[in-house]
C-alpha positions as CSV (number, residue, x, y, z in Angstrom):
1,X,-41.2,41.5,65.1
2,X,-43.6,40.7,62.9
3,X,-42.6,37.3,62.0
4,X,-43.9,37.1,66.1
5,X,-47.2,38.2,66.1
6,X,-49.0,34.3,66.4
7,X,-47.0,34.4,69.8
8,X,-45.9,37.9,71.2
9,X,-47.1,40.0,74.2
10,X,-48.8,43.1,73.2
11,X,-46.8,45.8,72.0
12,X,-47.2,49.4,73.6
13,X,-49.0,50.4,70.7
14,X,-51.7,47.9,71.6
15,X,-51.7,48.0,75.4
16,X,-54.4,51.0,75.2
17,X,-57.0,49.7,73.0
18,X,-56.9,46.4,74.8
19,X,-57.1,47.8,78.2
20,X,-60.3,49.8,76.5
21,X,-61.8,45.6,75.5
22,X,-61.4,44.9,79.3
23,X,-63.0,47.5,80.6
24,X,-65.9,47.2,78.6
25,X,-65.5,43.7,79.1
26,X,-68.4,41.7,81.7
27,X,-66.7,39.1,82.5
28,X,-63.5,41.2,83.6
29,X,-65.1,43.1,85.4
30,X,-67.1,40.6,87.4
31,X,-63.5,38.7,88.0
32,X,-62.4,41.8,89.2
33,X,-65.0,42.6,91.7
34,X,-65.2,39.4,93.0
35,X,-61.4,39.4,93.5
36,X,-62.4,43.0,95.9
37,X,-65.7,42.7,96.8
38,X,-66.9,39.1,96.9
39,X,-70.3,39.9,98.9
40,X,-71.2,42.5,96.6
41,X,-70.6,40.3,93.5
42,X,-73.1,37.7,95.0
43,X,-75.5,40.7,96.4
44,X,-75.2,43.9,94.1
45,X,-73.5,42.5,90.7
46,X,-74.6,44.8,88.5
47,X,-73.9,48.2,90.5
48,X,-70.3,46.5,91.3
49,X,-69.6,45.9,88.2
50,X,-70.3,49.6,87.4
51,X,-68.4,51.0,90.0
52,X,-65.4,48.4,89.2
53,X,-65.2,49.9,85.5
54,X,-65.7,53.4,87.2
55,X,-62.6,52.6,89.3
56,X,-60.1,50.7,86.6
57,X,-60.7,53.5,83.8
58,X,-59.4,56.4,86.4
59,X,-56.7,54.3,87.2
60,X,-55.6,52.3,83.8
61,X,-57.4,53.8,81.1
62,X,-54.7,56.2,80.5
63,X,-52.0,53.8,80.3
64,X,-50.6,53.4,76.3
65,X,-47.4,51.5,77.5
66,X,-46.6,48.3,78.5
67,X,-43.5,49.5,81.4
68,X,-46.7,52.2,82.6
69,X,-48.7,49.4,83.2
70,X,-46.8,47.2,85.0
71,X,-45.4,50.3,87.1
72,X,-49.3,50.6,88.1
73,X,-49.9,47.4,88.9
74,X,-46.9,47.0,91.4
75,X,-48.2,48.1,94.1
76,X,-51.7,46.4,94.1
77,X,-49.3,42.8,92.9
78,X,-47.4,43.6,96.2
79,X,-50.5,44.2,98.2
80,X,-51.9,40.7,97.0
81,X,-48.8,39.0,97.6
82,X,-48.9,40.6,101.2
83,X,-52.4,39.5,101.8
84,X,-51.6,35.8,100.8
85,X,-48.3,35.2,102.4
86,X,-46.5,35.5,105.6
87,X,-43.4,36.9,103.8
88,X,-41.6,37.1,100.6
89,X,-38.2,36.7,100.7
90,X,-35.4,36.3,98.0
91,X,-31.4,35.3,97.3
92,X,-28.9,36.3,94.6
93,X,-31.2,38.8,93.1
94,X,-28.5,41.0,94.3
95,X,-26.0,39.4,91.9
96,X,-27.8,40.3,88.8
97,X,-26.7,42.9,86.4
98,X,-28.9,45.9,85.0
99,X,-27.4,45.4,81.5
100,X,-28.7,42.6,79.2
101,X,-31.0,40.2,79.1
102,X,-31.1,36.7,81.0
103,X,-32.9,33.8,80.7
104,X,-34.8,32.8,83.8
105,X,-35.2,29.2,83.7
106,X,-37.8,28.1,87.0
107,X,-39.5,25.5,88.7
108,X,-43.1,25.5,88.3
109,X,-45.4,25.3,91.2
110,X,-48.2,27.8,90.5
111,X,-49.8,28.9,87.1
112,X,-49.7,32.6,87.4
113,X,-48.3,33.2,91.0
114,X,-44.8,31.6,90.4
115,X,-43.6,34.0,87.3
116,X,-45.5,37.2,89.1
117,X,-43.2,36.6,92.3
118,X,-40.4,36.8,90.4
119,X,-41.2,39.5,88.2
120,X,-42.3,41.7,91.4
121,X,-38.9,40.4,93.0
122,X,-36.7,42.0,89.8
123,X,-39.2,45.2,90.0
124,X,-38.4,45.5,93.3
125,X,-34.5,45.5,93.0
126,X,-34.7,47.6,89.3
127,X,-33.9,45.2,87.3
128,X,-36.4,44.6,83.9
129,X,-39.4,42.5,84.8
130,X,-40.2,39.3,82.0
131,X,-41.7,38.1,79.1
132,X,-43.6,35.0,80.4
133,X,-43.7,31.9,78.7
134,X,-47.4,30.3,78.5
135,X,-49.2,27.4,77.5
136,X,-51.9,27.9,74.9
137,X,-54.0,26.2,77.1
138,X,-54.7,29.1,79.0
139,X,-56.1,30.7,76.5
140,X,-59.3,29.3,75.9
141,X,-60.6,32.2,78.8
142,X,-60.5,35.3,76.2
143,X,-60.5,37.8,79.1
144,X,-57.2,35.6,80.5
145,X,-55.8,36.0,76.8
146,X,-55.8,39.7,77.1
147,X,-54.6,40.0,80.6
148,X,-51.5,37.5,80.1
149,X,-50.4,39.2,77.0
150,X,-50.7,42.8,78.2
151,X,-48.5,41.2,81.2
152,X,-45.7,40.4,79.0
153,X,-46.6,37.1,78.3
154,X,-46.1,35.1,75.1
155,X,-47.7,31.8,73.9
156,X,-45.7,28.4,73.7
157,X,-48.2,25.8,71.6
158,X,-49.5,22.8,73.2
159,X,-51.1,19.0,72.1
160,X,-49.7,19.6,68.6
161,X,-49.9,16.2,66.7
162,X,-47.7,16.5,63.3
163,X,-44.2,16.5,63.5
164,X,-43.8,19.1,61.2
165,X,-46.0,21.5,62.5
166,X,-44.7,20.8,66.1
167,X,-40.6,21.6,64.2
168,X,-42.0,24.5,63.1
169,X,-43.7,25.9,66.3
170,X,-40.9,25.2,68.4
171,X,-38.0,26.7,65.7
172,X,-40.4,30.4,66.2
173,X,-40.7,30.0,69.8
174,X,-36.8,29.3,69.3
175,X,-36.3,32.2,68.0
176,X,-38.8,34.8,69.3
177,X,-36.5,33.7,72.9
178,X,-33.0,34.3,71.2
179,X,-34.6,37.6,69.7
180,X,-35.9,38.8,73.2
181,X,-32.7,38.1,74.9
182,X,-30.5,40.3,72.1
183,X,-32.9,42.8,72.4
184,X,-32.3,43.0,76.2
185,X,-35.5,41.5,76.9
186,X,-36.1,39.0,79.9
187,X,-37.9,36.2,79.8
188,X,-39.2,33.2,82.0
189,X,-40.0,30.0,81.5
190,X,-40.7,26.6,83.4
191,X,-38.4,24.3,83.2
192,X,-41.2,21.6,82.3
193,X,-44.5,21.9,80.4
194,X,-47.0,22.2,83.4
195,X,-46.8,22.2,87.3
196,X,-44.7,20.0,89.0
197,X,-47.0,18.5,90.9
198,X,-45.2,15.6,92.8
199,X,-42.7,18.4,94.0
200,X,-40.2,16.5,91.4
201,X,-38.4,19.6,89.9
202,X,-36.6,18.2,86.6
203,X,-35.9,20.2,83.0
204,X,-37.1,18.3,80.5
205,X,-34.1,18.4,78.1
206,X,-36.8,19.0,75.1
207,X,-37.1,22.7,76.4
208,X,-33.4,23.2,76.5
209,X,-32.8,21.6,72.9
210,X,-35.5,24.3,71.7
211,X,-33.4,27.7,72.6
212,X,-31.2,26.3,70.4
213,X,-33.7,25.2,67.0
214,X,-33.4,28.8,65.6
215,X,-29.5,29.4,66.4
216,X,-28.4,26.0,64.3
217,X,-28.3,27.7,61.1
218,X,-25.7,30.6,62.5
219,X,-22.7,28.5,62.9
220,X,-22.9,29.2,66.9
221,X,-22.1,25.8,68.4
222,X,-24.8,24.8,71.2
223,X,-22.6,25.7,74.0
224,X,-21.9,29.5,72.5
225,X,-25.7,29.8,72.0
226,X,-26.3,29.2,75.5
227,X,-23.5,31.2,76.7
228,X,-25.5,34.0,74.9
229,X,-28.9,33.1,77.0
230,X,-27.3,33.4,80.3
231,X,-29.6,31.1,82.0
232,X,-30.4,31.5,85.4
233,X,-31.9,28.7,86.9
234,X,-34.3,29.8,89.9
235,X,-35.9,28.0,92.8
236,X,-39.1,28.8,94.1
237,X,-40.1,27.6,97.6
238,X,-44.1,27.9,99.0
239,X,-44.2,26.5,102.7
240,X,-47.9,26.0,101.5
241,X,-49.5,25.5,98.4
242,X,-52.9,26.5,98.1
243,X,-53.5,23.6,95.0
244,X,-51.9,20.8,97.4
245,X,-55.0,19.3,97.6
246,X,-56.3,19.7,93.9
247,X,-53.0,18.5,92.6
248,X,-53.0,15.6,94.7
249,X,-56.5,14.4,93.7
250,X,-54.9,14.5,90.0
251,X,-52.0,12.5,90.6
252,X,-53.9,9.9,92.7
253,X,-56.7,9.9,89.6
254,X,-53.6,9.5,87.3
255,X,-52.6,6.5,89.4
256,X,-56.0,4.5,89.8
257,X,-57.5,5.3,86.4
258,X,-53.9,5.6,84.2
259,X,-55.6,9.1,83.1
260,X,-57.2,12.5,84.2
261,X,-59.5,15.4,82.3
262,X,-59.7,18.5,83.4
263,X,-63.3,19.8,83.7
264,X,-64.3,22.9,82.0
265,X,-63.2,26.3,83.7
266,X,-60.4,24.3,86.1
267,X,-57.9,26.0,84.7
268,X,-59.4,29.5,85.4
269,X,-60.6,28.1,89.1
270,X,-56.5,27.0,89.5
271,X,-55.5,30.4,89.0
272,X,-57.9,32.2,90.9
273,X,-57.6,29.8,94.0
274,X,-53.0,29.9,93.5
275,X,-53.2,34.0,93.4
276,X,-55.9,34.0,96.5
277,X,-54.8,31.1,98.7
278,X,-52.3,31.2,101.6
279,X,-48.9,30.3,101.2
280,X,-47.4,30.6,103.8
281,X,-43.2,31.9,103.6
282,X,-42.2,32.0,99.9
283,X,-38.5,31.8,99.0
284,X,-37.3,32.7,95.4
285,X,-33.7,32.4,94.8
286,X,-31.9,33.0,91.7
287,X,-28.9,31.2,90.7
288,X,-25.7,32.4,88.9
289,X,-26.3,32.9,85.1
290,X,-24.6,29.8,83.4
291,X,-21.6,31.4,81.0
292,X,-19.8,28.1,80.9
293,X,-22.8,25.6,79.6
294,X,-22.1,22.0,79.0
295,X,-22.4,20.8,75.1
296,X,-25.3,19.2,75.0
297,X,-28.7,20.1,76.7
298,X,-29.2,16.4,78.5
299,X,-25.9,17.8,80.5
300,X,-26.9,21.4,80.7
301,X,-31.0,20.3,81.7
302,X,-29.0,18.4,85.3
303,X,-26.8,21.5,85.7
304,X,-30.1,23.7,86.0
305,X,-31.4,21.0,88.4
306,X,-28.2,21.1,90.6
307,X,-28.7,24.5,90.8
308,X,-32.4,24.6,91.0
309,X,-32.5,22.0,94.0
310,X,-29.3,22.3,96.1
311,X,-30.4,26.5,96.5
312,X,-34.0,25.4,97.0
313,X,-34.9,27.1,100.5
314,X,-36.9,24.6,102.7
315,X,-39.7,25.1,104.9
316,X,-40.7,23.3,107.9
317,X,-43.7,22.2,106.6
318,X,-41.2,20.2,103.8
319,X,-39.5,18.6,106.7
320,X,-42.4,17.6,108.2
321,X,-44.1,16.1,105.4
322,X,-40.3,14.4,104.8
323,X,-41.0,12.9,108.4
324,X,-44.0,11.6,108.4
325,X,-43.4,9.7,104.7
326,X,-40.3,7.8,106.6
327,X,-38.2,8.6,104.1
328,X,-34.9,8.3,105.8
329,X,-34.0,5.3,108.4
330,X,-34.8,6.4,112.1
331,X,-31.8,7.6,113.9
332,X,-29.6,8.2,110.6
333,X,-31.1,11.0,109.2
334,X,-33.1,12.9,112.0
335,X,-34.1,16.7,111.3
336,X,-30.9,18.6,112.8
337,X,-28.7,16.4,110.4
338,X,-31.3,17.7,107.6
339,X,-30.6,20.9,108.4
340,X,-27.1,20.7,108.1
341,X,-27.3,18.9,104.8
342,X,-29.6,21.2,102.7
343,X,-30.6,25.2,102.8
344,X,-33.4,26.4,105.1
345,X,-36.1,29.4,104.4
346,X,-35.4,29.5,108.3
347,X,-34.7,28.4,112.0
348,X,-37.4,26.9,113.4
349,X,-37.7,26.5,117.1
350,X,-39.3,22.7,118.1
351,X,-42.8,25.1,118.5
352,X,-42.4,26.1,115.3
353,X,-42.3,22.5,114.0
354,X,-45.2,21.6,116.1
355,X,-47.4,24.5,114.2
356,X,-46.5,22.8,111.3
357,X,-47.2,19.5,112.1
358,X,-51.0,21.0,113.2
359,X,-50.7,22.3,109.7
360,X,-50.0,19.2,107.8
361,X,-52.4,17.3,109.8
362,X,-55.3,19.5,109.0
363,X,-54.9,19.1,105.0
364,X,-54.5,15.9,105.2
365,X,-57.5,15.6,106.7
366,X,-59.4,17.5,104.5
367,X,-58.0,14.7,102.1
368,X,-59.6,11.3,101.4
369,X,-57.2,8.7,102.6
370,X,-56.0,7.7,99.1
371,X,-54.8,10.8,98.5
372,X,-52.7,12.0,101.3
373,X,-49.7,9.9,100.6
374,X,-49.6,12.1,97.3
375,X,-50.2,14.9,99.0
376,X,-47.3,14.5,101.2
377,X,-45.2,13.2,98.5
378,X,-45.2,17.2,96.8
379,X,-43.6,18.3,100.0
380,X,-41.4,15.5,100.9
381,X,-39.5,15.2,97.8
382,X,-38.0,18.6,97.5
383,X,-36.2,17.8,100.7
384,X,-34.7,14.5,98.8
385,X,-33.7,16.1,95.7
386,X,-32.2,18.8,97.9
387,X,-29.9,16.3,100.1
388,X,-28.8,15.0,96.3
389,X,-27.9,18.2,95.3
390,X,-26.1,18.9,98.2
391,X,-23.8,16.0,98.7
392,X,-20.1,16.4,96.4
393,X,-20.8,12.4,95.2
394,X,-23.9,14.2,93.3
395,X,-22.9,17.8,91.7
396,X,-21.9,17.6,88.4
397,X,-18.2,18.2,87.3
């Protein structure tokens, strides 16, 4: 795989020594204890940071594989996902074959969260977990470097600005994906560059047209080399995202000022405050793998939408958000008829509804008032796109 290297995950032969750079590694270690003991790491730093490395070397600094690691990490991923949600919950996992590889193609709400759900969601039901598709943007945090690529994850190239160079990047990220997949390897990837932050869900067609950059030279016709993929395309619901606010504040920035920087560590303060944050229910459901796919990847980009928005499991806090934007004429579209329309993450009694209006109510006031519309908007629209997935006048032929 050496034709790879610029972009793989760390093989097993290098998960050892760069478990060995973290743990001698400050900055690690300090994210670490922070992440268990956040009034130590403001009081006692330094002893912390010597009993973190104390504690990770007994439990990781044995591991030399990659599968070993990950097995490890399971259960402390499952406590954290615990901690910062009411439940997990997940559909047509049960579907899924143990032999081969698929292609999970996702919506993308949360940096790191999103692909860790799903991987603990395979895990869970024995199926392999995947190699994760990242921006190079993440990178710029060494310590995040190492962790993402001792996780399985491998580097897609961002802000490129020759055409050549951006042909070839995408023809080895091309095939390093048709590679993994032969080799039975998993993999995930969002269906957009970035978070959709408008709660729009759509796969840019770019992406699609990619898988197939390395396959155009084996006489494979587009449709046979996606039949080889087997996409799945998977929705992931939050009832709450902990960035609502953040991602908001960027799209009404966006808006106003036609542009918006991120300042320096956001990224890294994202991630952190996605893995931490409550989020309320979380839904993950994962579609049937596509062995019929259209011809060309404009048509096969709306089949994974179909797919990724009529299964998308709504919460009450999407209805509500739905509501209060009077998106739908009074009287012809009231909230039983939505339910009967669209797929639910649940049954919620009018008191349940009520809890969620509290809950709405208080981020948006925690909003300046140019932003809530926006803030709204993230959770309203998955309950449009949903009714247009789930009427016959919209699903594709």
């Amino acid at each position: 795989m050496q034709e790879f290297d610029a972009i793989r995950p760390y093989s097993d032969d290098e998960t050892g020594p760069a478990i060995q750079r973290l743990l001698n590694d400050q900055e690690f270690l300090d994210m670490v204890g922070r992440f268990k003991s956040p009034a130590l790491a403001r009081w006692a730093p330094s002893p912390l940071r010597f009993f973190t490395r104390r504690w990770l070397a007994s439990h990781f600094g044995h591991v030399t594989e990659v599968d070993e690691l990950q097995a490890g990490l399971s259960g402390y991923i499952g406590e954290l996902i615990t901690g910062t949600t009411t439940r997990v919950t997940t559909s047509g996992v049960q579907d899924l074959s143990k032999d081969g590889a698929y292609l999970f193609i996702s919506n993308h709400r949360d940096i790191v969260f999103d692909p860790m759900v799903v991987n603990y969601l395979l895990f869970q039901n024995g199926l392999r977990t995947t190699r994760i598709a990242i921006g190079d943007n993440l990178l710029a945090n060494p310590v995040f470097a190492e962790m993402m690529r001792l996780n399985k994850s491998f580097i897609v190239r961002r802000n490129m600005t020759s055409p050549r160079e951006m042909r070839d990047a995408y023809i080895l990220l091309s095939g390093f994906i048709n590679h993994s997949i032969a080799n039975n390897e998993n993999i995930w990837i969002a269906q957009r560059e970035g978070r959709a932050k408008d709660g729009l869900d759509f796969t840019d067609p770019a992406i699609i047209k990619m898988f197939y950059m390395s396959c155009k030279k084996s006489g494979l016709s587009f449709a046979e080399a996606m039949n080889k993929l087997r996409i799945v395309p998977v929705s992931i619901s939050y009832e709450y995202d902990p960035c609502d606010g953040d991602k908001a504040r960027e799209l009404e920035t966006k808006a106003r000022a036609g542009s918006y920087k991120k300042a320096e560590g956001e990224d890294t303060e994202q991630i952190m405050k996605g893995l931490t944050g409550f989020k309320g229910h979380v839904h993950v459901h994962f579609g049937a793998p596509i062995v019929d796919a259209p011809e060309n990847a404009k048509e096969l980009a709306a089949l994974i939408d179909h797919e990724v928005h009529a299964n998308y499991h709504l919460h009450a806090s999407n209805l509500v958000a739905y509501e209060k934007r009077g998106l739908h004429s009074p009287g012809i579209m009231d909230a039983e008829k939505i339910r009967e329309s669209v797929v639910t993450a649940g049954n919620w009694s009018e008191d349940d509804m009520q809890v969620a209006r509290l809950e709405m109510e208080k981020r948006l006031e925690a909003c300046d008032p140019d932003i809530r519309p926006y803030l709204l908007d993230m959770y309203a629209n998955p309950v449009q796109t949903a009714l247009n997935a789930n009427t016959s006048e919209n699903t594709p032929d």
